[in-house]
C-alpha positions as protocol buffer text, in pm:
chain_id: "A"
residue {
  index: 1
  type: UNK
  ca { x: 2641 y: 700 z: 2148 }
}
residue {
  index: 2
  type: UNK
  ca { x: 2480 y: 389 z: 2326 }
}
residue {
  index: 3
  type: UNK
  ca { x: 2362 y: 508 z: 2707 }
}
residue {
  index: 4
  type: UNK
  ca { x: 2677 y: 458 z: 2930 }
}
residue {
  index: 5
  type: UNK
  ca { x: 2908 y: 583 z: 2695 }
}
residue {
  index: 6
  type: UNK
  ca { x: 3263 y: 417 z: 2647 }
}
residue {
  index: 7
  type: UNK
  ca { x: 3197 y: 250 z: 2949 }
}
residue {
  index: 8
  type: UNK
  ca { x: 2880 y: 71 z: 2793 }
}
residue {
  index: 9
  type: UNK
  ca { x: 3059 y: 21 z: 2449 }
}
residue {
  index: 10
  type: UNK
  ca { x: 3339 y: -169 z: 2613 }
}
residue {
  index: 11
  type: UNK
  ca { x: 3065 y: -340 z: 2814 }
}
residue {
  index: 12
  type: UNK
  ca { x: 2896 y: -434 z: 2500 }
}
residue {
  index: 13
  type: UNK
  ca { x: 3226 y: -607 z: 2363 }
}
residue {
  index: 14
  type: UNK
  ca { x: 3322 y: -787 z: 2662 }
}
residue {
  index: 15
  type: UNK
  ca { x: 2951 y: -978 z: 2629 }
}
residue {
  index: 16
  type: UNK
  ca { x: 2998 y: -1033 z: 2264 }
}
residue {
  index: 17
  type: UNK
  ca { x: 3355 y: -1194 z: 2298 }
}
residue {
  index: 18
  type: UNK
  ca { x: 3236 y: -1438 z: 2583 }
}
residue {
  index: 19
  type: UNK
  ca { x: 2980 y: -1499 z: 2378 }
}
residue {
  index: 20
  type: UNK
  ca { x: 3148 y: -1560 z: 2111 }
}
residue {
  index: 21
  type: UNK
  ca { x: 3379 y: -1792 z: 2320 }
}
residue {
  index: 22
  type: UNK
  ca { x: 3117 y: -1978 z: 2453 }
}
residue {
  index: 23
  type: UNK
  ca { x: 3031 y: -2055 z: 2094 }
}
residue {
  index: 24
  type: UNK
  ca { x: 3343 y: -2165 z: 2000 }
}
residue {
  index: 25
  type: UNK
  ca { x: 3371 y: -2415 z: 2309 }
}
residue {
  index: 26
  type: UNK
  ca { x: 3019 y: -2522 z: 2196 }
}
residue {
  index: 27
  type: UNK
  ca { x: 3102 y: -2593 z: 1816 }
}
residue {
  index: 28
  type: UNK
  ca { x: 3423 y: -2806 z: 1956 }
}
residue {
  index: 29
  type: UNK
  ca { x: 3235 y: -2979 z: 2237 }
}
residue {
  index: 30
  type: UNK
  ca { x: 2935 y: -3079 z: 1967 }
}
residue {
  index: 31
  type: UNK
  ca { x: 3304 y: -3209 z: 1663 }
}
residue {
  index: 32
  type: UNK
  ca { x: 3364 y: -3447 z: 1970 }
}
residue {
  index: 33
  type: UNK
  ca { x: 3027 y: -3558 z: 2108 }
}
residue {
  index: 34
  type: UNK
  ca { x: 2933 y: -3955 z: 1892 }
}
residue {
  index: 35
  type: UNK
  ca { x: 2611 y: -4087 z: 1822 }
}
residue {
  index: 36
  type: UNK
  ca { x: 2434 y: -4407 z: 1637 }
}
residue {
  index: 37
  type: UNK
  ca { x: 2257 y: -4471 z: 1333 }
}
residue {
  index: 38
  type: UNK
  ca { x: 2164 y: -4817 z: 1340 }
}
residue {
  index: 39
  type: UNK
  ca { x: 1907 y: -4991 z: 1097 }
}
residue {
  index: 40
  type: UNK
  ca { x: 1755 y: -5367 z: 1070 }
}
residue {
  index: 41
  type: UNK
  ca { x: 1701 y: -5384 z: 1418 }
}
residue {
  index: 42
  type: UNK
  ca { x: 2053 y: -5317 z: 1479 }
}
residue {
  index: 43
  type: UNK
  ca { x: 2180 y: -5534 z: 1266 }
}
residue {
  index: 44
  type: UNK
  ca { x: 2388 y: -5238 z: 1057 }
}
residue {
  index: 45
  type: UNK
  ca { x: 2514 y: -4986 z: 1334 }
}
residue {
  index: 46
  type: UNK
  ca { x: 2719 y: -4659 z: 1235 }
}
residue {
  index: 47
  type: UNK
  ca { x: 2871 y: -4426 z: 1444 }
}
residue {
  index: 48
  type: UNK
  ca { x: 2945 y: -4071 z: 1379 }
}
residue {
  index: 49
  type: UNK
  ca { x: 3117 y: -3742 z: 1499 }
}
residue {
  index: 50
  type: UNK
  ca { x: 3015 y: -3377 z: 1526 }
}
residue {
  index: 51
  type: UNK
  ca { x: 3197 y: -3321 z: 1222 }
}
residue {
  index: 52
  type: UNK
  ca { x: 2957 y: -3615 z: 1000 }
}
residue {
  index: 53
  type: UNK
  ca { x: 3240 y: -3820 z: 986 }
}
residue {
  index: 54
  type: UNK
  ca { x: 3175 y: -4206 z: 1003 }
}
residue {
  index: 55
  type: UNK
  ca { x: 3375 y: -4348 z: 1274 }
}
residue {
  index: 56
  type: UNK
  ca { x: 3283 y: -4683 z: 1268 }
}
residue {
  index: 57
  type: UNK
  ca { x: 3087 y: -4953 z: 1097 }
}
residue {
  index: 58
  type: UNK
  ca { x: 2980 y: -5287 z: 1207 }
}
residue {
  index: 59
  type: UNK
  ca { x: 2714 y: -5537 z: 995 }
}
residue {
  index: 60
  type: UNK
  ca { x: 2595 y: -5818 z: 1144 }
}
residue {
  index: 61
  type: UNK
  ca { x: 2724 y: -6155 z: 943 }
}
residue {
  index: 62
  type: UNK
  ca { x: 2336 y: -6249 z: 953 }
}
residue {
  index: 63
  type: UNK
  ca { x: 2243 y: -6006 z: 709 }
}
residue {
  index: 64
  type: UNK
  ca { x: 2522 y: -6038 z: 471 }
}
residue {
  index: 65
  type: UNK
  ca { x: 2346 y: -6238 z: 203 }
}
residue {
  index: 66
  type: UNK
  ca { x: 2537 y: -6261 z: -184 }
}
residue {
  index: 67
  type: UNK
  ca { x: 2210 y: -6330 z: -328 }
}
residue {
  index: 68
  type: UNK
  ca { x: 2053 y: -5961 z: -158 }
}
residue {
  index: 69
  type: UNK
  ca { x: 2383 y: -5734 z: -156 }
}
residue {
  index: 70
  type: UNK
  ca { x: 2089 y: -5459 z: -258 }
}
residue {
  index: 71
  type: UNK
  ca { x: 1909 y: -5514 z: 99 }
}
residue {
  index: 72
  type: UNK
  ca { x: 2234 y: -5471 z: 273 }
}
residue {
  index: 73
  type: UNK
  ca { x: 2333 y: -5150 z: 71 }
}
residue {
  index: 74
  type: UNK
  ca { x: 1969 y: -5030 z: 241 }
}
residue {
  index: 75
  type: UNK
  ca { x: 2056 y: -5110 z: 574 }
}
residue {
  index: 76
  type: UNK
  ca { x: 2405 y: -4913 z: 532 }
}
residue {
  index: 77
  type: UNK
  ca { x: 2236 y: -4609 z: 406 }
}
residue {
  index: 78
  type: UNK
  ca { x: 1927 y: -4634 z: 662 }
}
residue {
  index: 79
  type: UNK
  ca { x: 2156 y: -4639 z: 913 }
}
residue {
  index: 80
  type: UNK
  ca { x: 2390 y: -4350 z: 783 }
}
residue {
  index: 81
  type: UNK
  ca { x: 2099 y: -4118 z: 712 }
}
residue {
  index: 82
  type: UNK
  ca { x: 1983 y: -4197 z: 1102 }
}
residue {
  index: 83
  type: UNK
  ca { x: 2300 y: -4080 z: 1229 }
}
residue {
  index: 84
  type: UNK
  ca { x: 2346 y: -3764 z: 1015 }
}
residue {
  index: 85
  type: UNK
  ca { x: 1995 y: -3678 z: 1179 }
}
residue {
  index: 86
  type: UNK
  ca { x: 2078 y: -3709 z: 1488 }
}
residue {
  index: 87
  type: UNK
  ca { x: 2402 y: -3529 z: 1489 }
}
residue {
  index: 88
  type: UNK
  ca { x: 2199 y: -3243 z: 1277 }
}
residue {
  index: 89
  type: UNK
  ca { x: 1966 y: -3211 z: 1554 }
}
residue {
  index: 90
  type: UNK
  ca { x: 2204 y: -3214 z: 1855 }
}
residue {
  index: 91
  type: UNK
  ca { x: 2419 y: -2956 z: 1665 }
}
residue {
  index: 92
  type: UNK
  ca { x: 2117 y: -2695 z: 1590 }
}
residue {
  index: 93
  type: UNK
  ca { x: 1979 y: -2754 z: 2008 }
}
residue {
  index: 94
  type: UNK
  ca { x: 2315 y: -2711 z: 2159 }
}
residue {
  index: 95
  type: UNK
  ca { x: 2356 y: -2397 z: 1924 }
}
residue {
  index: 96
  type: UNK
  ca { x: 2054 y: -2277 z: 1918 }
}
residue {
  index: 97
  type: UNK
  ca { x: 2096 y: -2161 z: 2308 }
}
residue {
  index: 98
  type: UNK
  ca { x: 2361 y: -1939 z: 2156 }
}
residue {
  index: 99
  type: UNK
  ca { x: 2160 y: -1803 z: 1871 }
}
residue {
  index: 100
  type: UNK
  ca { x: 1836 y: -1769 z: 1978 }
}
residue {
  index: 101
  type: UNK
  ca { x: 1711 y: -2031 z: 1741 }
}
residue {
  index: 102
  type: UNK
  ca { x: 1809 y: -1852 z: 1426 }
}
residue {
  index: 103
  type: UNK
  ca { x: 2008 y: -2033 z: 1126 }
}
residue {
  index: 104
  type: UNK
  ca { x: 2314 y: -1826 z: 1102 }
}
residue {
  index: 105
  type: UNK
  ca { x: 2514 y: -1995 z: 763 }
}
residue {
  index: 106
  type: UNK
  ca { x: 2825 y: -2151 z: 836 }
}
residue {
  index: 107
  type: UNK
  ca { x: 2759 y: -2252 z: 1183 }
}
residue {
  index: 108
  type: UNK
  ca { x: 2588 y: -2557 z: 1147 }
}
């Protein structure tokens, strides 16, 4: 029996459900938080939630050219890949304060 008895057992489980609602507040604040992927100097801008879900998608007319749809296509995916990095890496900081840096599958 862990040192304190019951009284540490129920202790124990009290820290690990706040804990485990802290997480949980965490993982929803992180589906809500948006941030940019933009590419050609801002000429292709994306924006994206927590939940890598494009929310938006603006191209500047300038760099719409018929004769270089292929450049374009670059931009778009330049851009995306930008903003799939950057929510990665705000989702595994914020939740690595919970986890103590380890990858736990599933939670990212």
């Amino acid at each position: 029996m862990l040192p304190g008895g019951k009284k540490g057992m129920k202790d124990l489980m009290k820290q690990a459900q706040k804990m485990q609602q802290d997480l949980m507040k965490a993982q929803e604040e992180l589906a809500n938080k948006v941030v940019e992927g933009s590419a050609g100097g801002g000429m292709v801008k994306i924006e994206m939630n927590g939940h890598h879900q494009v929310l938006s998608l603006k191209i500047d007319p300038e760099v719409v050219d018929k004769e270089d749809i292929e450049m374009l296509e670059d931009l778009i995916i330049a851009a995306l890949n930008e903003a799939q990095e950057k929510i990665t890496r705000t989702s595994e900081d914020e939740l690595s304060k919970f986890t103590g840096g380890m990858k736990i599958p599933g939670l990212i």
